[in-house]
MARKE-722431 format. One record per atom (N, C-alpha, C): residue number from 1; residue in three letters; chain; atom name; x negated, y negated, z. Coordinates in Angstrom, 1 decimal, always signed. Atoms other than C-alpha are relative to their C-alpha. Example, Ala and Ser with C-alpha at 12.3 -4.5 7.8 and 13.67 -1.06 7.14 Angstrom:
<rs>
[r 1, "ALA", "A", "N", [-0.9, +1.2, +0.0]]
[r 1, "ALA", "A", "CA", [-12.3, +4.5, +7.8]]
[r 1, "ALA", "A", "C", [-0.9, -1.2, +0.0]]
[r 2, "SER", "A", "N", [+0.9, +1.1, +0.0]]
[r 2, "SER", "A", "CA", [-13.7, +1.1, +7.1]]
[r 2, "SER", "A", "C", [+0.8, -1.1, +0.8]]
</rs>
This chain:
<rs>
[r 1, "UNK", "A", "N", [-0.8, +1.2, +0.0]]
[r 1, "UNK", "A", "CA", [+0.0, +0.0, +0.0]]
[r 1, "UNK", "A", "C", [-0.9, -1.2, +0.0]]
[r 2, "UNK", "A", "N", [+0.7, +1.4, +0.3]]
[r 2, "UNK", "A", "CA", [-1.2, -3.6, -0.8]]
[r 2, "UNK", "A", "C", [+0.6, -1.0, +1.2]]
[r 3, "UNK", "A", "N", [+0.0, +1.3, -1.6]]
[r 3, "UNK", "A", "CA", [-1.9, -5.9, +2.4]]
[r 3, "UNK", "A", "C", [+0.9, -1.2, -0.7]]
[r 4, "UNK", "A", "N", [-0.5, +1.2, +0.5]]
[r 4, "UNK", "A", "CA", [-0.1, -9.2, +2.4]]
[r 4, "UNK", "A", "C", [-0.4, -0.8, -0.4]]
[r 5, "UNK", "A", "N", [+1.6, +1.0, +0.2]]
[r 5, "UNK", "A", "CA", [-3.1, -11.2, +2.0]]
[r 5, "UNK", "A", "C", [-0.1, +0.0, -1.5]]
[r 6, "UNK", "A", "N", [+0.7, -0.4, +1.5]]
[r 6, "UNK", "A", "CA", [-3.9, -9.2, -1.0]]
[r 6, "UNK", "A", "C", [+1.0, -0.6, -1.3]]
[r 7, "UNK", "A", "N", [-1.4, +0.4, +0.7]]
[r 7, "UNK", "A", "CA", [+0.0, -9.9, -2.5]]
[r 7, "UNK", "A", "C", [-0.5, -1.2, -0.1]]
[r 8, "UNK", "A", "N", [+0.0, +1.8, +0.9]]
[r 8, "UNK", "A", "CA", [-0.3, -13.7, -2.1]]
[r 8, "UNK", "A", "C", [-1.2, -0.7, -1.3]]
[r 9, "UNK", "A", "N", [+1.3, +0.3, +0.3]]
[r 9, "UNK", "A", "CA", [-4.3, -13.5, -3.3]]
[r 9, "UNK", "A", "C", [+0.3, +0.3, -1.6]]
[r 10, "UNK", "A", "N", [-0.3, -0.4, +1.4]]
[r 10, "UNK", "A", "CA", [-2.4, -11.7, -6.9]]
[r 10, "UNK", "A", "C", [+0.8, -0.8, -0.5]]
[r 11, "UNK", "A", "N", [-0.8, +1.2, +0.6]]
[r 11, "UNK", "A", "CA", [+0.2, -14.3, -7.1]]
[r 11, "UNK", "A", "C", [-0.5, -0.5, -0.3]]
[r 12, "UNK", "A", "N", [+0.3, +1.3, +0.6]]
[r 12, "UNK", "A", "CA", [-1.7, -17.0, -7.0]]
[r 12, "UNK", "A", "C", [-1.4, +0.2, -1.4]]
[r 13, "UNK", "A", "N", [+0.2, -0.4, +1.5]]
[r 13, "UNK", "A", "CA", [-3.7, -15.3, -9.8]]
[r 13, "UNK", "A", "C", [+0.6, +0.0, -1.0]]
[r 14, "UNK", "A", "N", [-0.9, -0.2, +1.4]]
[r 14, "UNK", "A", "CA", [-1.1, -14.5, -12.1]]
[r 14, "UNK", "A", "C", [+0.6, -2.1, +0.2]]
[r 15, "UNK", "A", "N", [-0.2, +1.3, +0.5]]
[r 15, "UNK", "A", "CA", [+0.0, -18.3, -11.4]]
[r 15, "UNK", "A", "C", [-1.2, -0.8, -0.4]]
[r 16, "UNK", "A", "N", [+0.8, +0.6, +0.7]]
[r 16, "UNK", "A", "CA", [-3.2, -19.3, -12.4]]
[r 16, "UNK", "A", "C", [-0.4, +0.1, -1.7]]
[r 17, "UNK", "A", "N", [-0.2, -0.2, +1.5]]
[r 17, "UNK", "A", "CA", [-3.1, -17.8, -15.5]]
[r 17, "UNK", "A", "C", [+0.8, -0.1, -0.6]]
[r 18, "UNK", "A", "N", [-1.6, +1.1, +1.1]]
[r 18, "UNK", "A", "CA", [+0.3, -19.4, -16.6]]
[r 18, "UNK", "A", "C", [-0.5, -0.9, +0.0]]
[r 19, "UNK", "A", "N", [-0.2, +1.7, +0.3]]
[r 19, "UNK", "A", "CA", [-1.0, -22.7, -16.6]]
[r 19, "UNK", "A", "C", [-0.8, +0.2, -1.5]]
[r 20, "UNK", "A", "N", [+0.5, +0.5, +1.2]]
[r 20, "UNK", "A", "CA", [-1.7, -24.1, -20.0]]
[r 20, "UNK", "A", "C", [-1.4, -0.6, +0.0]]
[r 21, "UNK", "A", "N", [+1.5, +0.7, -0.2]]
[r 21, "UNK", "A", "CA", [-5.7, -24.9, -20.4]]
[r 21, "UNK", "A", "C", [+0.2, -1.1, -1.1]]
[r 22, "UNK", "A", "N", [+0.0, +1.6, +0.8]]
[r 22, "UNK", "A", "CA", [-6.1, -28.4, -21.5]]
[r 22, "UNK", "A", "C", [-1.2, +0.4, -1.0]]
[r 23, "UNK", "A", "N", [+0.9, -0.1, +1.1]]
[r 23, "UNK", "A", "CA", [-7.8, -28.7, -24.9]]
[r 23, "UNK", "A", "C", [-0.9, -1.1, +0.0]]
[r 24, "UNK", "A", "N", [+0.2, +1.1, -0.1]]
[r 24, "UNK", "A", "CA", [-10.4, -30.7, -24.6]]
[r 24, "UNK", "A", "C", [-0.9, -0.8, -1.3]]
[r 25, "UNK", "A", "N", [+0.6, +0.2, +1.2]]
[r 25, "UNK", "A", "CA", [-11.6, -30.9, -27.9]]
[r 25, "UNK", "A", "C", [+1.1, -1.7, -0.8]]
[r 26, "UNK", "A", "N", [-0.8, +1.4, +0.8]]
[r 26, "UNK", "A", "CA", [-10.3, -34.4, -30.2]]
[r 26, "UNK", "A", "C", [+1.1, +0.5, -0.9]]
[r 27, "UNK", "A", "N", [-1.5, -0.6, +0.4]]
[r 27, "UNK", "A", "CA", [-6.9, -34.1, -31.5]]
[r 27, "UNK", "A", "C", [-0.4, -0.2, -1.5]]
[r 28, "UNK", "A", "N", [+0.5, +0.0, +0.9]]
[r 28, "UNK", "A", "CA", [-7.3, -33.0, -34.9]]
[r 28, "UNK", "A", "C", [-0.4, +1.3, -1.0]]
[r 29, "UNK", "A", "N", [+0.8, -0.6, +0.2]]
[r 29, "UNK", "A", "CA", [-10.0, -31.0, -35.1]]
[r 29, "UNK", "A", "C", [+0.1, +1.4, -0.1]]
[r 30, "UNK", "A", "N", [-0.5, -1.1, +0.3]]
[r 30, "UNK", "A", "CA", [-9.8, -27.8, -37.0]]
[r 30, "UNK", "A", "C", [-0.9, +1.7, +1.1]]
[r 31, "UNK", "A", "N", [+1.1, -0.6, -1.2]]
[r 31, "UNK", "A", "CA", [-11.1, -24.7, -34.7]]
[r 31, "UNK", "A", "C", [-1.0, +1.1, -0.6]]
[r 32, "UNK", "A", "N", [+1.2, -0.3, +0.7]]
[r 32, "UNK", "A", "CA", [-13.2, -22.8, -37.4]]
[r 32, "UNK", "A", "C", [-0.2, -0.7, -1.1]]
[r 33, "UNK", "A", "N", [+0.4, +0.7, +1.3]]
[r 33, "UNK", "A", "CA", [-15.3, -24.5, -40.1]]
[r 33, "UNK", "A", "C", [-0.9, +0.8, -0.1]]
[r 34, "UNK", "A", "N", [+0.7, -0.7, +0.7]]
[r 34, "UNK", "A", "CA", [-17.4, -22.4, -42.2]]
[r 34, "UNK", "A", "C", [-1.1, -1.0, +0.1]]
[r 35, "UNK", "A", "N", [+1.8, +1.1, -0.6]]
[r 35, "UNK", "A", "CA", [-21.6, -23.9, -41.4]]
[r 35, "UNK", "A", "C", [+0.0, -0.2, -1.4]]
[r 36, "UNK", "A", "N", [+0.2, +0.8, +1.9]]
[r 36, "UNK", "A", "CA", [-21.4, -24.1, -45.7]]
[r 36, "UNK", "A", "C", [+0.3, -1.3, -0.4]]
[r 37, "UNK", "A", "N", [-0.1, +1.0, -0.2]]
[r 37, "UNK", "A", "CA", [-19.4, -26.6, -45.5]]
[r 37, "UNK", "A", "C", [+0.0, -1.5, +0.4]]
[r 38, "UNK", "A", "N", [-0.3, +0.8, -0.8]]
[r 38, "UNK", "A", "CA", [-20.4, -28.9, -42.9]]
[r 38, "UNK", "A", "C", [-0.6, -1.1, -1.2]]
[r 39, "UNK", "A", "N", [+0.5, +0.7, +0.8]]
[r 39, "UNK", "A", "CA", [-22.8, -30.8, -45.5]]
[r 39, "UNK", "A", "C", [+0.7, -0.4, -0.6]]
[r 40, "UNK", "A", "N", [-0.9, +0.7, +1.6]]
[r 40, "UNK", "A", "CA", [-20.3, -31.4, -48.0]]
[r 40, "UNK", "A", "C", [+1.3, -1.0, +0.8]]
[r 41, "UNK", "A", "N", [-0.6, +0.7, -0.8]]
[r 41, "UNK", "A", "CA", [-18.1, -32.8, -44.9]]
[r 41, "UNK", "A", "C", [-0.6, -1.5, +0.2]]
[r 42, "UNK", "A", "N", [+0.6, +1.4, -0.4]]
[r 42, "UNK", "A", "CA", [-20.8, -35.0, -44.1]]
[r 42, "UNK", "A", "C", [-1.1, -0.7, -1.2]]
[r 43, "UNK", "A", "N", [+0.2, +0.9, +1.3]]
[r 43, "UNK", "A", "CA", [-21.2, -36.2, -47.5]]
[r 43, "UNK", "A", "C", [-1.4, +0.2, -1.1]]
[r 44, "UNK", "A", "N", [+1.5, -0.2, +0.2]]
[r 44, "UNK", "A", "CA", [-24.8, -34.8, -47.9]]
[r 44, "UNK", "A", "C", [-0.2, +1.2, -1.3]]
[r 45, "UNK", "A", "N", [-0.3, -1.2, +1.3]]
[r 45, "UNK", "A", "CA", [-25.9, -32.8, -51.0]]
[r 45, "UNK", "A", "C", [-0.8, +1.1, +0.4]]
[r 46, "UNK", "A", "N", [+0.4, -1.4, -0.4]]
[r 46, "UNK", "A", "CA", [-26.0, -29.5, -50.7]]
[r 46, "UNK", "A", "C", [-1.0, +0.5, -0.5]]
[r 47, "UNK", "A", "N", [+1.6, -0.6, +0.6]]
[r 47, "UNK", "A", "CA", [-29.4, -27.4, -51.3]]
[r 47, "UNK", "A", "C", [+0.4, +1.0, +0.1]]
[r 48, "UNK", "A", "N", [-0.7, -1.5, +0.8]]
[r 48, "UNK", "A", "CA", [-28.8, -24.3, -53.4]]
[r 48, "UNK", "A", "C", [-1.2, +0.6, +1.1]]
[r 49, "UNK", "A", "N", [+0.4, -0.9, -1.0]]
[r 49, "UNK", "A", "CA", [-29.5, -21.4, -50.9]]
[r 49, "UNK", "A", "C", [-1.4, +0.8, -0.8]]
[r 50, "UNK", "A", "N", [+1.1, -1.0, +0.2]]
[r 50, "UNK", "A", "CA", [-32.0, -19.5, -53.4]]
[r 50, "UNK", "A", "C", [-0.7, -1.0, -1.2]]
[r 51, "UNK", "A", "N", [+0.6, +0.6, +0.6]]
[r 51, "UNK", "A", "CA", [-34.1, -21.4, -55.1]]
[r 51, "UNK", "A", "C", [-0.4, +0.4, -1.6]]
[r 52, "UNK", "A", "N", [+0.0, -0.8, +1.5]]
[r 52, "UNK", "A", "CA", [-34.3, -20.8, -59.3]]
[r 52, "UNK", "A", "C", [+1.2, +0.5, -0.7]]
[r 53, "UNK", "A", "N", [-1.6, -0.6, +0.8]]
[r 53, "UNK", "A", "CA", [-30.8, -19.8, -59.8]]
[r 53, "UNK", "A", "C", [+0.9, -1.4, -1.0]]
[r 54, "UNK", "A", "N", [-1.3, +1.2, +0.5]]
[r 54, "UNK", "A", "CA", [-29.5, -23.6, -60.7]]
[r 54, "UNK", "A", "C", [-1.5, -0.6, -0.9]]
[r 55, "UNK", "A", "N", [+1.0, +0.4, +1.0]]
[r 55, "UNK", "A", "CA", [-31.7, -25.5, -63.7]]
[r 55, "UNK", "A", "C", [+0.4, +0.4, -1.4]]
[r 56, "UNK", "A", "N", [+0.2, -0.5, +1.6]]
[r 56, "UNK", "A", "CA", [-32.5, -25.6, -67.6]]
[r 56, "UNK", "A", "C", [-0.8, +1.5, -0.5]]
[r 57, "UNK", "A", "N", [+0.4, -1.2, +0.3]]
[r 57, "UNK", "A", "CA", [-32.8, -22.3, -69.1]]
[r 57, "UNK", "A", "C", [+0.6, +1.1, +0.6]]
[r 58, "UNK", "A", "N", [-0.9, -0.9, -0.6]]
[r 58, "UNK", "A", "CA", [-30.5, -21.0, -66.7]]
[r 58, "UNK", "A", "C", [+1.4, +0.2, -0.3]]
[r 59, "UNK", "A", "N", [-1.1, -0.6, +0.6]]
[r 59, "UNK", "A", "CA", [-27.6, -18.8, -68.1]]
[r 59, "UNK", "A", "C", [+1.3, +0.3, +0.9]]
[r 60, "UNK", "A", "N", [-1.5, +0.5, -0.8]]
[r 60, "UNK", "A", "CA", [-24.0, -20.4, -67.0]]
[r 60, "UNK", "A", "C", [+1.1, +1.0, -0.1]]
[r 61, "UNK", "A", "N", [-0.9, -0.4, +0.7]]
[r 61, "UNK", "A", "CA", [-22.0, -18.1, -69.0]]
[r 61, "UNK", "A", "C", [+0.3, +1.6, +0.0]]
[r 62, "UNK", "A", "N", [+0.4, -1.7, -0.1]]
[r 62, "UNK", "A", "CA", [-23.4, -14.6, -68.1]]
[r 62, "UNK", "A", "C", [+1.0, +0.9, +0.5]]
[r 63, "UNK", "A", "N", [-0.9, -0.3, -0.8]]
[r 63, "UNK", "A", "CA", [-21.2, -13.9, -65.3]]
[r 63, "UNK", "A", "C", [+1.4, +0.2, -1.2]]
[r 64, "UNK", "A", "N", [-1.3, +0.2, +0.8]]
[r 64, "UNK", "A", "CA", [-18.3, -14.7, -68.2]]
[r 64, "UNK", "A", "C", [-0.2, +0.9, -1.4]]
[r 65, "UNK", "A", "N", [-0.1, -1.1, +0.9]]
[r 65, "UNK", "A", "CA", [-19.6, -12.5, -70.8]]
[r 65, "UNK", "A", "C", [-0.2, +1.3, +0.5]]
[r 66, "UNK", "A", "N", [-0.3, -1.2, -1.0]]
[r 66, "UNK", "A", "CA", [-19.9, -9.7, -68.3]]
[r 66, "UNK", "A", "C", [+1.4, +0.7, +0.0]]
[r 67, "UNK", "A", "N", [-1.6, -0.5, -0.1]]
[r 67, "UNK", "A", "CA", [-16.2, -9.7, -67.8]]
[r 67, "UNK", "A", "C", [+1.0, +0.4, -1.4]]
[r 68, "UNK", "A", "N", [-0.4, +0.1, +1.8]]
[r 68, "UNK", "A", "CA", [-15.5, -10.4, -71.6]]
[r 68, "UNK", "A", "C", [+0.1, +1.6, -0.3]]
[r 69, "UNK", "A", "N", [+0.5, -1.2, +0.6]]
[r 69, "UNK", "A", "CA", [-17.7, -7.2, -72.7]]
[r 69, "UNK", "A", "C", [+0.7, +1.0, +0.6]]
[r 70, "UNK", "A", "N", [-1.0, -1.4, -0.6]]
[r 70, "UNK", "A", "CA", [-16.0, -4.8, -69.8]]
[r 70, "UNK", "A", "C", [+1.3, -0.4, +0.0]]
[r 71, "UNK", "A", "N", [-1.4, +0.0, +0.5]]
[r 71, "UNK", "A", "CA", [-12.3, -6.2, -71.0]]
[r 71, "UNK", "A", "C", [-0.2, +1.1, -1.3]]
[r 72, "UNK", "A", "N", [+0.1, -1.1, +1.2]]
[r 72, "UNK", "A", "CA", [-13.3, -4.6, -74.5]]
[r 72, "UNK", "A", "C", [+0.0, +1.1, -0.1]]
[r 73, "UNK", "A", "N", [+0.6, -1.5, +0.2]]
[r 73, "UNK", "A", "CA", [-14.8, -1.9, -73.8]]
[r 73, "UNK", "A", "C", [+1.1, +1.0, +1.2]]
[r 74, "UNK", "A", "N", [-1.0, -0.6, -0.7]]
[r 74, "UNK", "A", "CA", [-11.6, -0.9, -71.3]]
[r 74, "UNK", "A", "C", [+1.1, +0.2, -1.4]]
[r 75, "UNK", "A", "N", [-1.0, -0.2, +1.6]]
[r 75, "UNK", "A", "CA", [-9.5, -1.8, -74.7]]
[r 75, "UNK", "A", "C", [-0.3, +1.2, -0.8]]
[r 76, "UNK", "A", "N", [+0.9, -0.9, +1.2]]
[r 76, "UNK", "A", "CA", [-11.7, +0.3, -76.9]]
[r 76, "UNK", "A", "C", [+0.4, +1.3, +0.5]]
[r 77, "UNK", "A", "N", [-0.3, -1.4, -0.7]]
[r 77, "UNK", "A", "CA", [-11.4, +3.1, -74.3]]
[r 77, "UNK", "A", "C", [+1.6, +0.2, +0.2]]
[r 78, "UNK", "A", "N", [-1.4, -0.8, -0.7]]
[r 78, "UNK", "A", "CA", [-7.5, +3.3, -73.7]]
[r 78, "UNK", "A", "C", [+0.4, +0.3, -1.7]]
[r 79, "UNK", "A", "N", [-0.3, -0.6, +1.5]]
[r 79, "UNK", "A", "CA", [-7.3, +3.1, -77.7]]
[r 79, "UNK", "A", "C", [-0.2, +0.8, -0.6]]
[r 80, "UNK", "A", "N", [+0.4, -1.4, +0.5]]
[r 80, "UNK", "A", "CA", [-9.4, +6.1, -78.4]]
[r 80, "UNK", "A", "C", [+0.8, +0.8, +0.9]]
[r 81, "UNK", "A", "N", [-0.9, -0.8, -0.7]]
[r 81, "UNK", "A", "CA", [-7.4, +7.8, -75.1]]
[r 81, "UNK", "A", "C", [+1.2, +0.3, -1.0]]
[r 82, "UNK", "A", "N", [-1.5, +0.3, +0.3]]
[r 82, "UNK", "A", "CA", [-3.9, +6.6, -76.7]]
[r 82, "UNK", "A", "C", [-0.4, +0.7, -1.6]]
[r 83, "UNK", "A", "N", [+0.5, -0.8, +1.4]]
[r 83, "UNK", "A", "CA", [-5.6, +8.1, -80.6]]
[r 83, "UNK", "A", "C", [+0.1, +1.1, +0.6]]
[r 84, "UNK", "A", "N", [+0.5, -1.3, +0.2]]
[r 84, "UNK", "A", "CA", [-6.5, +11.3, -79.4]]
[r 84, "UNK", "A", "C", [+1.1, +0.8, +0.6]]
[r 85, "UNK", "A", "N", [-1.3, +0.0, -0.3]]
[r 85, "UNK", "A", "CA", [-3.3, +11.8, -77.3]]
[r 85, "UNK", "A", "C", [+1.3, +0.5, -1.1]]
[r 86, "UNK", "A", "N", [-1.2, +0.0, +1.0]]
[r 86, "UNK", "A", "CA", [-1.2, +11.3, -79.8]]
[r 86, "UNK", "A", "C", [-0.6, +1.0, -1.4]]
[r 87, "UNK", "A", "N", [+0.3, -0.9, +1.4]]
[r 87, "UNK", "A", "CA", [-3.4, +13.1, -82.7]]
[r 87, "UNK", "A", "C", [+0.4, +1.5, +0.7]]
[r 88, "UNK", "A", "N", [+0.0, -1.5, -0.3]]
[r 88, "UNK", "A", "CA", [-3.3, +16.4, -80.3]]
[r 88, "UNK", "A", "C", [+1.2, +0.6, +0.6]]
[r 89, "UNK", "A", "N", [-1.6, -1.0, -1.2]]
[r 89, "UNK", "A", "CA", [+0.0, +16.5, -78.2]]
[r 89, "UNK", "A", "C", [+0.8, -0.6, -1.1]]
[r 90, "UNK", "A", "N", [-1.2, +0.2, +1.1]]
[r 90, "UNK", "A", "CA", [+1.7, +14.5, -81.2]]
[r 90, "UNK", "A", "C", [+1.3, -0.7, +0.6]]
[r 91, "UNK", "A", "N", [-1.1, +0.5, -0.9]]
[r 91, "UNK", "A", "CA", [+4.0, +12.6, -78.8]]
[r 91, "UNK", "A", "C", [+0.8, -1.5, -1.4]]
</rs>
């Protein structure tokens, strides 16, 4: 059995944990910001993370013919599927 002592000592626990904690942060203020963009918050230009990737001679477009080439070549492939399908079961 739990002393009386001990009873009031849990009350006044659980009533401390209902109160609302004051926020003391500036009204506003979002509560995660990603550290990438603090610079571009505070107006400052950003420095490319790896050095060599941004410049002349450097190919903008790669990433976009990447995707191009494996669109085709999924076309190419459902069309020979959907040919050979159809030449053998005859649907």
């Amino acid at each position: 059995m739990v002393e009386p002592n001990t009873r009031n000592e849990f009350r006044q626990i659980a009533e401390t944990a209902r109160r609302p904690v004051h926020d003391r942060r500036r009204p506003g203020r979002v509560d995660y910001l990603p550290p990438a963009l603090i610079p571009l918050l505070r107006r400052q230009a950003p420095r490319p993370s790896t050095p060599g990737l941004t410049g002349p001679g450097r190919d903008d477009l790669r990433a976009a013919r990447g995707l191009l080439f494996s669109f085709l070549a999924g076309i190419l492939f459902w069309v020979v599927i959907g040919v050979l399908v159809r030449h053998f079961v005859g649907v």
